[in-house]
PDB file with SEQRES, HELIX, SHEET and CRYST1 records, atoms N, CA, C and O in Angstrom:
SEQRES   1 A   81  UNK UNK UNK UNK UNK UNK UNK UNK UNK UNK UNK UNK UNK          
SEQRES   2 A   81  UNK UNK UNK UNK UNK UNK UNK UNK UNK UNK UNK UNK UNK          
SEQRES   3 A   81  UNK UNK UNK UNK UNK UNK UNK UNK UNK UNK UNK UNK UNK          
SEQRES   4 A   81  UNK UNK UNK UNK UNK UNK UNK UNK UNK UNK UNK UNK UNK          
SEQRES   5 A   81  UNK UNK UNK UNK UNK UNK UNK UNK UNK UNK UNK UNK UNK          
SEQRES   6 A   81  UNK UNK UNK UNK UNK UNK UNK UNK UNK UNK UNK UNK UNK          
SEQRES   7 A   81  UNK UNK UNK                                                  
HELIX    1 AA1 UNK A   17  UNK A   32  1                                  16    
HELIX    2 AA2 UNK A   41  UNK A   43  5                                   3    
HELIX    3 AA3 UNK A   54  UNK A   57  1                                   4    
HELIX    4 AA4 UNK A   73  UNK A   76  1                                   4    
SHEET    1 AA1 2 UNK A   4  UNK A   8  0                                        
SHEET    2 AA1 2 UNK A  35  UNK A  39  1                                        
CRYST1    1.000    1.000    1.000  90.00  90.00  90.00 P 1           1          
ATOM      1  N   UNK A   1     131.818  50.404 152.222  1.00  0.00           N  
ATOM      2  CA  UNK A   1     131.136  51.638 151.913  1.00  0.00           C  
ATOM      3  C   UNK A   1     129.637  51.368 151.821  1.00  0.00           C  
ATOM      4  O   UNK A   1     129.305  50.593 150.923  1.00  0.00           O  
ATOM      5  N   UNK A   2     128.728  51.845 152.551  1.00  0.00           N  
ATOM      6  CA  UNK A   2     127.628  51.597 152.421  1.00  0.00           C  
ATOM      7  C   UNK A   2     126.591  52.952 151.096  1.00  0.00           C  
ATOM      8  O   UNK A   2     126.820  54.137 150.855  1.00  0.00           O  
ATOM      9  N   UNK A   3     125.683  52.156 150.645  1.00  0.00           N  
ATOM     10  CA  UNK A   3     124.946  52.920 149.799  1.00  0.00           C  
ATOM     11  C   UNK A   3     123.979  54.195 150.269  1.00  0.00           C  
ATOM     12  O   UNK A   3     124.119  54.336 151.484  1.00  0.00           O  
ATOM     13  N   UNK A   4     123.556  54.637 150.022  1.00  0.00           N  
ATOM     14  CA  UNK A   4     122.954  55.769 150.214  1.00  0.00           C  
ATOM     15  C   UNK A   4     121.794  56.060 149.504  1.00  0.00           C  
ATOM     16  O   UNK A   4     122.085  56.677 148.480  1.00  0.00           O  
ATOM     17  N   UNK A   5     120.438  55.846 149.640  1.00  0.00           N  
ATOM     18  CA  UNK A   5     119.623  56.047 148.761  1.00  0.00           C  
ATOM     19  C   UNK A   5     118.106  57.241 148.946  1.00  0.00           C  
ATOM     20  O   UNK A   5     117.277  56.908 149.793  1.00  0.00           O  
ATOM     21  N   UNK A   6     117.881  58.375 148.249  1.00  0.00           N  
ATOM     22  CA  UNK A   6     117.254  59.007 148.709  1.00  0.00           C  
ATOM     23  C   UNK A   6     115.734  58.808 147.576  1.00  0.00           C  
ATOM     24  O   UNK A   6     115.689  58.797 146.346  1.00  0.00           O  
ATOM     25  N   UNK A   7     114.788  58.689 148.448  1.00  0.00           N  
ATOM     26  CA  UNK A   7     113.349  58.045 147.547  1.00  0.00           C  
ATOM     27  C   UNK A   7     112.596  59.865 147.393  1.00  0.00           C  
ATOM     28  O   UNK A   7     112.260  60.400 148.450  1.00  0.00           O  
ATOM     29  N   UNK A   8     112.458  60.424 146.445  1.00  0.00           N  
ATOM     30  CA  UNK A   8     112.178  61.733 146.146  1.00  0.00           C  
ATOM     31  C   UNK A   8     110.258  61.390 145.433  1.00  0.00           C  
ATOM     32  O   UNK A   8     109.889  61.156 144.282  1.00  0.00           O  
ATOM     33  N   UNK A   9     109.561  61.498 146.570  1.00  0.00           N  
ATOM     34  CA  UNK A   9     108.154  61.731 146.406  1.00  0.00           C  
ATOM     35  C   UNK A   9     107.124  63.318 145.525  1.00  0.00           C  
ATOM     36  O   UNK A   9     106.712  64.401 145.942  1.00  0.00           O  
ATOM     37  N   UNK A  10     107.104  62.842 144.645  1.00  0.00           N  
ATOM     38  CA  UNK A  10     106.764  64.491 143.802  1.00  0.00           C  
ATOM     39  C   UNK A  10     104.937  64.641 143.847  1.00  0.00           C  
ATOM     40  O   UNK A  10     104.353  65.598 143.340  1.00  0.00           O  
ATOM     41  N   UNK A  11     104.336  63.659 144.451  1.00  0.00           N  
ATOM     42  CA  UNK A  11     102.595  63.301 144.764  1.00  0.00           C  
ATOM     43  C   UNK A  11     102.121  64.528 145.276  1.00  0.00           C  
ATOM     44  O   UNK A  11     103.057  64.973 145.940  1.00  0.00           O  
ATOM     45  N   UNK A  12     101.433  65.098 145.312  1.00  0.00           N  
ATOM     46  CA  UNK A  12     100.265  66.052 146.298  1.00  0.00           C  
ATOM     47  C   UNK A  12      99.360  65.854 147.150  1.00  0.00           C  
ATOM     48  O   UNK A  12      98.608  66.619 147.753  1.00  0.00           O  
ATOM     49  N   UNK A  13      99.590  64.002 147.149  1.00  0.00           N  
ATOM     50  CA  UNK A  13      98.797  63.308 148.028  1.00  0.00           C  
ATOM     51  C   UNK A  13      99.652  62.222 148.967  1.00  0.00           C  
ATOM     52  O   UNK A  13     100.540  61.372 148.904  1.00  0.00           O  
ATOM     53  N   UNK A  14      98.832  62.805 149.776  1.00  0.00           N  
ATOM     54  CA  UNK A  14      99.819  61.949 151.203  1.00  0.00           C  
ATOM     55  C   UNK A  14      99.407  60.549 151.689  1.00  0.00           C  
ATOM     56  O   UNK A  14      98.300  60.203 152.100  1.00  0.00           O  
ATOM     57  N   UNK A  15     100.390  59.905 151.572  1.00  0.00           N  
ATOM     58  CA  UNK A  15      99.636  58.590 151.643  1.00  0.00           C  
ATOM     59  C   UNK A  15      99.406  57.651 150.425  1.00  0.00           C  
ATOM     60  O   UNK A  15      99.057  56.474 150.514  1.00  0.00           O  
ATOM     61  N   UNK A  16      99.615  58.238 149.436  1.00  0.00           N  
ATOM     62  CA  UNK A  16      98.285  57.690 148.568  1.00  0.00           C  
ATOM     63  C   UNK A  16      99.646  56.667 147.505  1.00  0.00           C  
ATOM     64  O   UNK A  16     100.811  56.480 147.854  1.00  0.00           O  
ATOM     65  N   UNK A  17      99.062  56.233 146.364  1.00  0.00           N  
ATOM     66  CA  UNK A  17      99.527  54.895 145.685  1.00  0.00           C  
ATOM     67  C   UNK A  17     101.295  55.123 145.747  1.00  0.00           C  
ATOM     68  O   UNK A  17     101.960  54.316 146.398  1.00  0.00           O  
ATOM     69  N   UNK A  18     101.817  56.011 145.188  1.00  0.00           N  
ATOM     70  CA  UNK A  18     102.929  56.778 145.106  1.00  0.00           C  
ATOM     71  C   UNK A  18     104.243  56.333 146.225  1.00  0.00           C  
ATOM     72  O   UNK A  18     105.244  55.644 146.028  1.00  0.00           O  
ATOM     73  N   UNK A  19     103.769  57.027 147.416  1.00  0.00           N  
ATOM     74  CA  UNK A  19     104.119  57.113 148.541  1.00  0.00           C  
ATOM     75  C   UNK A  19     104.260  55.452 149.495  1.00  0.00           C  
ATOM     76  O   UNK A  19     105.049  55.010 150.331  1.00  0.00           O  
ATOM     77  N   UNK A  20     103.160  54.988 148.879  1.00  0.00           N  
ATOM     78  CA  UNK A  20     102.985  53.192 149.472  1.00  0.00           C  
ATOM     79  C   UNK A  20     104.237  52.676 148.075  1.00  0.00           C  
ATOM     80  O   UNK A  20     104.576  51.620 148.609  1.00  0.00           O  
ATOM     81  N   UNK A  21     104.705  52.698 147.338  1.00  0.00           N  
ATOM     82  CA  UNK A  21     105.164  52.135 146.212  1.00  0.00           C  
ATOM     83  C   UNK A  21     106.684  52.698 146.911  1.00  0.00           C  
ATOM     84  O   UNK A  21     107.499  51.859 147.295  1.00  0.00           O  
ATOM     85  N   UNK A  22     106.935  53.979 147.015  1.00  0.00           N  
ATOM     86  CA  UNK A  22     108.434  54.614 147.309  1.00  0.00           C  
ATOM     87  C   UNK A  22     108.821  53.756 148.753  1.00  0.00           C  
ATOM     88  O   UNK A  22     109.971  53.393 149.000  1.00  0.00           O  
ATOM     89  N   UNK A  23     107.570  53.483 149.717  1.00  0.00           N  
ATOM     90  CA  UNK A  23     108.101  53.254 150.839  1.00  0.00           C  
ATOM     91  C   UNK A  23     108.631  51.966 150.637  1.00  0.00           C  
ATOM     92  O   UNK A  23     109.693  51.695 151.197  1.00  0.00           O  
ATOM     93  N   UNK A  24     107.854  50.797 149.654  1.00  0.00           N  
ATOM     94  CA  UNK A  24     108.228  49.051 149.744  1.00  0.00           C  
ATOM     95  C   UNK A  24     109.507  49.326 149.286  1.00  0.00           C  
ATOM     96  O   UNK A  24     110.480  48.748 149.771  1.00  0.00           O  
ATOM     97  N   UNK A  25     109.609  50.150 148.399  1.00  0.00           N  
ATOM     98  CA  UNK A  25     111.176  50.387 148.041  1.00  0.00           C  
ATOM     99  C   UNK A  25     112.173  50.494 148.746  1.00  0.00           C  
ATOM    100  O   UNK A  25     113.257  49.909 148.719  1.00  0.00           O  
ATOM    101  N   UNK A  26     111.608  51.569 149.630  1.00  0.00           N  
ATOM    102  CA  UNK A  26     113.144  52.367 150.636  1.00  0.00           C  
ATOM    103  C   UNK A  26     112.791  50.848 151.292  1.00  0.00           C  
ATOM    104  O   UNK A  26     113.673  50.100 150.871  1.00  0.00           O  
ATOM    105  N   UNK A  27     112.072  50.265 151.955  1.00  0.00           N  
ATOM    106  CA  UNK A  27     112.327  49.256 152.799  1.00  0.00           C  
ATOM    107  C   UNK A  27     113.152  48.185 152.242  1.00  0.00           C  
ATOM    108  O   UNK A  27     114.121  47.713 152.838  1.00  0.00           O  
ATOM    109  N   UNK A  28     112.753  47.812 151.094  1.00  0.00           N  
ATOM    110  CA  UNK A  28     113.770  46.916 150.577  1.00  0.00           C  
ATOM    111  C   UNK A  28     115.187  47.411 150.469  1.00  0.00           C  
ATOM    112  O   UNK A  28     116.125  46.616 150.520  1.00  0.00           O  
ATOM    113  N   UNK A  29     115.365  48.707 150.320  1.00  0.00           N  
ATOM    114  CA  UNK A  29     116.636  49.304 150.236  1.00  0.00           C  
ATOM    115  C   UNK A  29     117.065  48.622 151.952  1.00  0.00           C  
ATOM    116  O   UNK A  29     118.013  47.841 151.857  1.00  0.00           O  
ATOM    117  N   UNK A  30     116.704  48.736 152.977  1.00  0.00           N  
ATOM    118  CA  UNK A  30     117.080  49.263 153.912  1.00  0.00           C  
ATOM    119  C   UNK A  30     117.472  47.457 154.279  1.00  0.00           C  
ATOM    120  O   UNK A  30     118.596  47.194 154.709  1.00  0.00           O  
ATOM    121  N   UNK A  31     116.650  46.557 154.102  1.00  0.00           N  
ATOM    122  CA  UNK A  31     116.736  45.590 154.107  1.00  0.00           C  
ATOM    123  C   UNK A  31     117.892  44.633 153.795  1.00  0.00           C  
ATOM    124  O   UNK A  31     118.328  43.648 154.391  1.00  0.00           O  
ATOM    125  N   UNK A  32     118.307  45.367 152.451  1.00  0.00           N  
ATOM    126  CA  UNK A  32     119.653  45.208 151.500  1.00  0.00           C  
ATOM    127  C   UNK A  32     120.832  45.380 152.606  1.00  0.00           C  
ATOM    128  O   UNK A  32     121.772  44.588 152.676  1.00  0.00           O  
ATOM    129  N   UNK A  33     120.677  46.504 153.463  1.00  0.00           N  
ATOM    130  CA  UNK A  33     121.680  47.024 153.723  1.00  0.00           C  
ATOM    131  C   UNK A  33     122.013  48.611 153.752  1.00  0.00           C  
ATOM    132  O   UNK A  33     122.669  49.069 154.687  1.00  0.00           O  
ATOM    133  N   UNK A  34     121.556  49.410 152.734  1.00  0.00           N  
ATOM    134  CA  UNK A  34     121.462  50.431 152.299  1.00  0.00           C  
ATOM    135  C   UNK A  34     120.760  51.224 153.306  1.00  0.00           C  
ATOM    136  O   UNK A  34     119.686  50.901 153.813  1.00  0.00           O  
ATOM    137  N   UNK A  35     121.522  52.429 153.602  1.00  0.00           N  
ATOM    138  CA  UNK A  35     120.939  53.801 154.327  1.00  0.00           C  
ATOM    139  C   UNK A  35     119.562  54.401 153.516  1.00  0.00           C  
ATOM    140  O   UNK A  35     119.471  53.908 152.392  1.00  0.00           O  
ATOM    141  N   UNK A  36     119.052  54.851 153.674  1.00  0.00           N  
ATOM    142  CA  UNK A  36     117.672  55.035 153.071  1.00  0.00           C  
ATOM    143  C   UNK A  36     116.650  56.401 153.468  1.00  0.00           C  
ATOM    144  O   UNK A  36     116.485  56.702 154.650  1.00  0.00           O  
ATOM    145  N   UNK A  37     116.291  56.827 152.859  1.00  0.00           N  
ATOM    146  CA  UNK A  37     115.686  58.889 153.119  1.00  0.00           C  
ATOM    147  C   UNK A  37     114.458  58.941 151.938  1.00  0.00           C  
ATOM    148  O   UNK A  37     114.615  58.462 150.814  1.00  0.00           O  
ATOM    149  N   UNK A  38     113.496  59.453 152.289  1.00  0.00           N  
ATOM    150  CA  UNK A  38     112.288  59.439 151.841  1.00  0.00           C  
ATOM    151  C   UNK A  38     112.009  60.936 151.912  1.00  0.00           C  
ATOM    152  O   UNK A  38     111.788  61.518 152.974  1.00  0.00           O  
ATOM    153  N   UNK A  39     112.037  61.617 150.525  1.00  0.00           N  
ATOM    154  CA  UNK A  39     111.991  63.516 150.561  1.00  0.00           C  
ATOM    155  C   UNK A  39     110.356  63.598 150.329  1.00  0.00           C  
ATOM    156  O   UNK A  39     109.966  62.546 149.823  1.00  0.00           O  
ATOM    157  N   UNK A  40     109.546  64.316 150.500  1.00  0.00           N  
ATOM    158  CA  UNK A  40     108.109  64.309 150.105  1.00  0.00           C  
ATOM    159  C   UNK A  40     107.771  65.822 149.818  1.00  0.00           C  
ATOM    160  O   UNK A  40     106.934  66.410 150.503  1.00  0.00           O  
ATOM    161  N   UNK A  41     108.445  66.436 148.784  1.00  0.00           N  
ATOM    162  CA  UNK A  41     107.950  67.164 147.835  1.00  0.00           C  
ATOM    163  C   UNK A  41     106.960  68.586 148.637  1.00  0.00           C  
ATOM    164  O   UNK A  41     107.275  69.713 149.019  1.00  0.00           O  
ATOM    165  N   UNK A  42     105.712  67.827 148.618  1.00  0.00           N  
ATOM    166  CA  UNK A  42     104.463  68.019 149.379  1.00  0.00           C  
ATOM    167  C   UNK A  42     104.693  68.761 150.651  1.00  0.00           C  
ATOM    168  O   UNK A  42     104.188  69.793 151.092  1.00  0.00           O  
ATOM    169  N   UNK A  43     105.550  67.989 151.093  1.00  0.00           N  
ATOM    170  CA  UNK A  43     106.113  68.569 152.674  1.00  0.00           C  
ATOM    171  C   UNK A  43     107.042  69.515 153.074  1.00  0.00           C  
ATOM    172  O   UNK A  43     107.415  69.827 154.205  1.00  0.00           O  
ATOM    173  N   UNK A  44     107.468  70.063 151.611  1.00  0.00           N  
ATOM    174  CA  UNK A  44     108.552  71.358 152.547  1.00  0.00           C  
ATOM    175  C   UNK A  44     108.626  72.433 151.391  1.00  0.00           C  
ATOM    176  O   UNK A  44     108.159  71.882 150.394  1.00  0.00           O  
ATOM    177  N   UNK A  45     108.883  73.301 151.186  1.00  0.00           N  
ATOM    178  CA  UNK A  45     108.507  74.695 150.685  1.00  0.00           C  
ATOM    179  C   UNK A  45     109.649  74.573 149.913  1.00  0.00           C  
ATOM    180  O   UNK A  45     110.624  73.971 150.362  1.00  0.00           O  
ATOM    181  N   UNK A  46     109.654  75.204 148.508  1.00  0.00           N  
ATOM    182  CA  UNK A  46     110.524  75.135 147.704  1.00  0.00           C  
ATOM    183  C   UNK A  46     109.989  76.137 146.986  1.00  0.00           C  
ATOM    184  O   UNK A  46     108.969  75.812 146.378  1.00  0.00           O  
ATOM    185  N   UNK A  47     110.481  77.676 146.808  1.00  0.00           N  
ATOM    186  CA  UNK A  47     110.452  79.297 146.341  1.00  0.00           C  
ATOM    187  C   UNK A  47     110.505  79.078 144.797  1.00  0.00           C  
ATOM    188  O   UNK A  47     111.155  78.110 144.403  1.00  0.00           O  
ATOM    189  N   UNK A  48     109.882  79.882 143.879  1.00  0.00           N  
ATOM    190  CA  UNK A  48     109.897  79.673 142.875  1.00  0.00           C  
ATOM    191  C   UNK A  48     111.177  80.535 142.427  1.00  0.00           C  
ATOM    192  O   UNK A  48     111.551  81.348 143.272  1.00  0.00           O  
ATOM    193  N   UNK A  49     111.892  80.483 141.249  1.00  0.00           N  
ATOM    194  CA  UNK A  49     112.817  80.766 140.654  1.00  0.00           C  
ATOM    195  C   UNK A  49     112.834  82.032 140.441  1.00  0.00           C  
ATOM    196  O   UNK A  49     111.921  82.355 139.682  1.00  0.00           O  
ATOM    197  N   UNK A  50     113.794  83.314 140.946  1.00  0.00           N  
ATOM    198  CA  UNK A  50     113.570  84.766 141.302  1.00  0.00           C  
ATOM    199  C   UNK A  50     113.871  85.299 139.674  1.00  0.00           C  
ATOM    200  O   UNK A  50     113.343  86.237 139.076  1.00  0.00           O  
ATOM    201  N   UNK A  51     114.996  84.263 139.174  1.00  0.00           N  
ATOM    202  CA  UNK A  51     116.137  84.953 137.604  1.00  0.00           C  
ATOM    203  C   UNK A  51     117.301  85.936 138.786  1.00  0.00           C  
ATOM    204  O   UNK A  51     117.692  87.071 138.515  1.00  0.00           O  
ATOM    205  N   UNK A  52     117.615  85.309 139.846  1.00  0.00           N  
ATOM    206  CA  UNK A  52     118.896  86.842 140.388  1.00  0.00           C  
ATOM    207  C   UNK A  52     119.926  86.353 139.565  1.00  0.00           C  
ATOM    208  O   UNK A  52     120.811  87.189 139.381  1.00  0.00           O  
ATOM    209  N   UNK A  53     120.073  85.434 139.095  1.00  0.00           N  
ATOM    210  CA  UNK A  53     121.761  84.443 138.699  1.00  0.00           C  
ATOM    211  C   UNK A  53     122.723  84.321 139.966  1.00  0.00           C  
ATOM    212  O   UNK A  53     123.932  84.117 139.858  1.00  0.00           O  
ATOM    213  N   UNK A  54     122.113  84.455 141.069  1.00  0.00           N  
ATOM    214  CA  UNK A  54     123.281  83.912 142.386  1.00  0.00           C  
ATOM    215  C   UNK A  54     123.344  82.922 141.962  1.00  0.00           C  
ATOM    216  O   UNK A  54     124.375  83.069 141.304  1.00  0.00           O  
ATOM    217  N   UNK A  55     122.902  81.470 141.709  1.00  0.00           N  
ATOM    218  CA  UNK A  55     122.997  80.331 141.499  1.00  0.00           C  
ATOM    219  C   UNK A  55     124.461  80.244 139.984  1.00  0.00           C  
ATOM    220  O   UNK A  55     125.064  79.188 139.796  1.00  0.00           O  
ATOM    221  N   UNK A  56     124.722  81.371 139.227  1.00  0.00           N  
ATOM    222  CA  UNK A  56     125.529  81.583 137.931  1.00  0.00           C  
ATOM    223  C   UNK A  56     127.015  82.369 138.728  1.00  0.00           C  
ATOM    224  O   UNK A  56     128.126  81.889 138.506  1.00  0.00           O  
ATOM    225  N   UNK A  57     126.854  83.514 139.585  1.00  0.00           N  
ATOM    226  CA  UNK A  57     127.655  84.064 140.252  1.00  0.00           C  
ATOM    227  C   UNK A  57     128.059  84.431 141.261  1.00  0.00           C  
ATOM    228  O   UNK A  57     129.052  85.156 141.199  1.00  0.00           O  
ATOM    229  N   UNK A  58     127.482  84.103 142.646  1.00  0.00           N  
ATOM    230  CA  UNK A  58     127.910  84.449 143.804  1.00  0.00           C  
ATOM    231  C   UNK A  58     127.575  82.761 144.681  1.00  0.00           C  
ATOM    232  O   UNK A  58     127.484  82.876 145.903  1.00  0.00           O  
ATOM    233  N   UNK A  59     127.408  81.327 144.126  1.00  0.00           N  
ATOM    234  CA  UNK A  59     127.340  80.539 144.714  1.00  0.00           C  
ATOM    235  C   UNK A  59     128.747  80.072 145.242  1.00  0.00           C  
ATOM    236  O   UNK A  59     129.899  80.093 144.808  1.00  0.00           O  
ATOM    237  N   UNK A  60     128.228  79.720 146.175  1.00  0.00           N  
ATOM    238  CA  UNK A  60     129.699  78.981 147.189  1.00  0.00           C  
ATOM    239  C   UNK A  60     129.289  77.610 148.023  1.00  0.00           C  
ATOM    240  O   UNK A  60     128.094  77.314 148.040  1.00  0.00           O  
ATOM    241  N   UNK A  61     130.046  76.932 148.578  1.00  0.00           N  
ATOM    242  CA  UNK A  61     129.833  75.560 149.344  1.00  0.00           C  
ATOM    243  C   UNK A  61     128.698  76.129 150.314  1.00  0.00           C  
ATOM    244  O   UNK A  61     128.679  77.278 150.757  1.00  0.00           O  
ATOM    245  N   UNK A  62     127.566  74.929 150.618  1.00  0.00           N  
ATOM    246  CA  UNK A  62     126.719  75.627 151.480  1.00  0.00           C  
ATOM    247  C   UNK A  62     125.746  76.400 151.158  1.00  0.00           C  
ATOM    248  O   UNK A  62     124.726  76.250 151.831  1.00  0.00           O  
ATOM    249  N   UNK A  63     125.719  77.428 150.087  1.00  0.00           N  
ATOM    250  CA  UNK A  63     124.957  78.442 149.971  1.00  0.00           C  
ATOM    251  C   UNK A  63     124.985  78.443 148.050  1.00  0.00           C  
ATOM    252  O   UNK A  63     125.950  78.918 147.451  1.00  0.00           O  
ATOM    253  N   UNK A  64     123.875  77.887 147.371  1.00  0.00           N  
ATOM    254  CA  UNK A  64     123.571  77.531 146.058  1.00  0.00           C  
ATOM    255  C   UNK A  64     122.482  78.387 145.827  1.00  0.00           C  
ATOM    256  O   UNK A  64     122.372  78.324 144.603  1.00  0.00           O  
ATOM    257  N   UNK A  65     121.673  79.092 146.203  1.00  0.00           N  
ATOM    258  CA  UNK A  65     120.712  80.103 145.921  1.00  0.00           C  
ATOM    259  C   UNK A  65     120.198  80.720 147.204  1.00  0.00           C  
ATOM    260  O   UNK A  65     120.078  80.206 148.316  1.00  0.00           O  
ATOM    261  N   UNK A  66     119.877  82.146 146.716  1.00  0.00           N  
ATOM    262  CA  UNK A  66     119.812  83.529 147.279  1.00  0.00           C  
ATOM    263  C   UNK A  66     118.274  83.202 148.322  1.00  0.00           C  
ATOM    264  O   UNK A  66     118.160  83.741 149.423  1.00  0.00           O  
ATOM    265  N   UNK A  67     117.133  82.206 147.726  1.00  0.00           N  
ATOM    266  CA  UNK A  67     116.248  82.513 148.489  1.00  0.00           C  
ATOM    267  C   UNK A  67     116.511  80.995 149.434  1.00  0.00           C  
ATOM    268  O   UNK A  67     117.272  80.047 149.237  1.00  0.00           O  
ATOM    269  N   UNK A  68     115.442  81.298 150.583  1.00  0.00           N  
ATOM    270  CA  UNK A  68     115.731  80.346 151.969  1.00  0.00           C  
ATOM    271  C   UNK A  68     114.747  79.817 151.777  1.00  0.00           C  
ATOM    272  O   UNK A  68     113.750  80.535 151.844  1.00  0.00           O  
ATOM    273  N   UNK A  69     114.574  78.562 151.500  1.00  0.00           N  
ATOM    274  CA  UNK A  69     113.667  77.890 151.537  1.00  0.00           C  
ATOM    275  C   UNK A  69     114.022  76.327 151.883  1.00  0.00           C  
ATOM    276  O   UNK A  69     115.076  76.305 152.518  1.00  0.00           O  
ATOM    277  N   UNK A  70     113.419  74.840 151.648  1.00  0.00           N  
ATOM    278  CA  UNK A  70     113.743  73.937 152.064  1.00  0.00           C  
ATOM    279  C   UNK A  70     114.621  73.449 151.186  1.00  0.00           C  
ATOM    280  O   UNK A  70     115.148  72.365 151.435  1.00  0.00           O  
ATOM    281  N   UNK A  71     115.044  74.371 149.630  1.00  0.00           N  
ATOM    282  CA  UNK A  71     115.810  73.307 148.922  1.00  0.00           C  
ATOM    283  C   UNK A  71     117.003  72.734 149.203  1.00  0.00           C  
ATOM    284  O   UNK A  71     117.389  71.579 149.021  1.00  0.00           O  
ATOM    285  N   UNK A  72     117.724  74.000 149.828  1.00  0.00           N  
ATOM    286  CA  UNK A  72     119.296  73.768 149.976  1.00  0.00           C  
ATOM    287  C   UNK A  72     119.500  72.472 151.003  1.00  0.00           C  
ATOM    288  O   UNK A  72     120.354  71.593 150.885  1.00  0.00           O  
ATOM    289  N   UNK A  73     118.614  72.574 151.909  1.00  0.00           N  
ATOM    290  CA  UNK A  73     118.965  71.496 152.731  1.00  0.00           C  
ATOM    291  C   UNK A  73     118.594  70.084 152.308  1.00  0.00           C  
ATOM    292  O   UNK A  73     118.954  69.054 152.879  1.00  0.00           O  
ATOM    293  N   UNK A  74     117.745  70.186 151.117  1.00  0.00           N  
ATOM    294  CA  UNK A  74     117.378  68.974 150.509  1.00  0.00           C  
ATOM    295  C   UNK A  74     118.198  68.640 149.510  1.00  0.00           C  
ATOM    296  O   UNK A  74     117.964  67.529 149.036  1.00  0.00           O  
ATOM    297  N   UNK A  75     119.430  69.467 148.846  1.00  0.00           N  
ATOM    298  CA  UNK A  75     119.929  69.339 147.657  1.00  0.00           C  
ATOM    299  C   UNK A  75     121.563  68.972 148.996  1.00  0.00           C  
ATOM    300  O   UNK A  75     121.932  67.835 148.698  1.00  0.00           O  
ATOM    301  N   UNK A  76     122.104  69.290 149.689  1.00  0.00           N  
ATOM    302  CA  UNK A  76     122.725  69.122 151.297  1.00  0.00           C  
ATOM    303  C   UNK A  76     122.799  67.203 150.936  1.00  0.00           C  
ATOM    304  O   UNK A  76     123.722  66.435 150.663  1.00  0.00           O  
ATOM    305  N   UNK A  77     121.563  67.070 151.090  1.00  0.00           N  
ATOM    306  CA  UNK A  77     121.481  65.529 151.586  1.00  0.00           C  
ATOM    307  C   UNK A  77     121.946  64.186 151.043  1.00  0.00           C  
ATOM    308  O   UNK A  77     122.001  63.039 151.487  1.00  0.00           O  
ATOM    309  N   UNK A  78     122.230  64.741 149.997  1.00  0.00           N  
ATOM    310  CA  UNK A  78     122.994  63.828 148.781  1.00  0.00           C  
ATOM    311  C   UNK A  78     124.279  63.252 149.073  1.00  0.00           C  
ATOM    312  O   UNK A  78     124.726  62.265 148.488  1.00  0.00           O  
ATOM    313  N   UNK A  79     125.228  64.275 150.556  1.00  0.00           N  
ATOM    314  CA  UNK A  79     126.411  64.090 150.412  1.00  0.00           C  
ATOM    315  C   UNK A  79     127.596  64.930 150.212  1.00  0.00           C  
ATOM    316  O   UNK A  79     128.408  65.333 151.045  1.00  0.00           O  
ATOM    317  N   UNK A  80     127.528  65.147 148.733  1.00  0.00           N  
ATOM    318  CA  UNK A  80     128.071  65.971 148.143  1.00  0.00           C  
ATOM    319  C   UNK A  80     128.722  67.048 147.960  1.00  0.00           C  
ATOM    320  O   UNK A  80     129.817  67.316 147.464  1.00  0.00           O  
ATOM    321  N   UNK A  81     127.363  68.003 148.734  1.00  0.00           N  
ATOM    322  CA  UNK A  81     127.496  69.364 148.871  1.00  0.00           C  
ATOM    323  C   UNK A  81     128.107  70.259 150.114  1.00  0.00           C  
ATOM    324  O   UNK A  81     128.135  71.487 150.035  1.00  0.00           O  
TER     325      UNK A  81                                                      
END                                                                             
């Protein structure tokens, strides 16, 4: 079974100390052996919180909140979902 590791960048700056620190990581991950994914925050659109409660009552496999934005496919990547 191989590992799975996702490096979740929360910086506003690209490039910068953060991003050099997550990457020696994922590389060593990858090095190990380990599958390896680098999310960067910064880079994909994530809707602020509406209050509908779809996420309380109408969620299903696939579909975890009402607005379209990059989360679902980032929350997707884990596996899991």
């Amino acid at each position: 079974m191989a590992y799975k590791i996702m490096g979740i960048s929360g910086s506003p700056v690209t490039d910068g100390n953060l991003d050099t620190f997550l990457a020696s990581i994922m590389e060593m991950a990858v090095e190990k052996g380990m599958e390896a994914e680098t999310v960067s925050l910064s880079k994909i659109e994530i809707k602020n919180c509406i209050h509908c409660n779809f996420c309380l009552v109408k969620q299903k496999p696939g579909k975890y909140c009402s607005l379209e934005d990059d989360a679902q496919p980032t929350i997707r990547k884990d596996g899991r979902c």
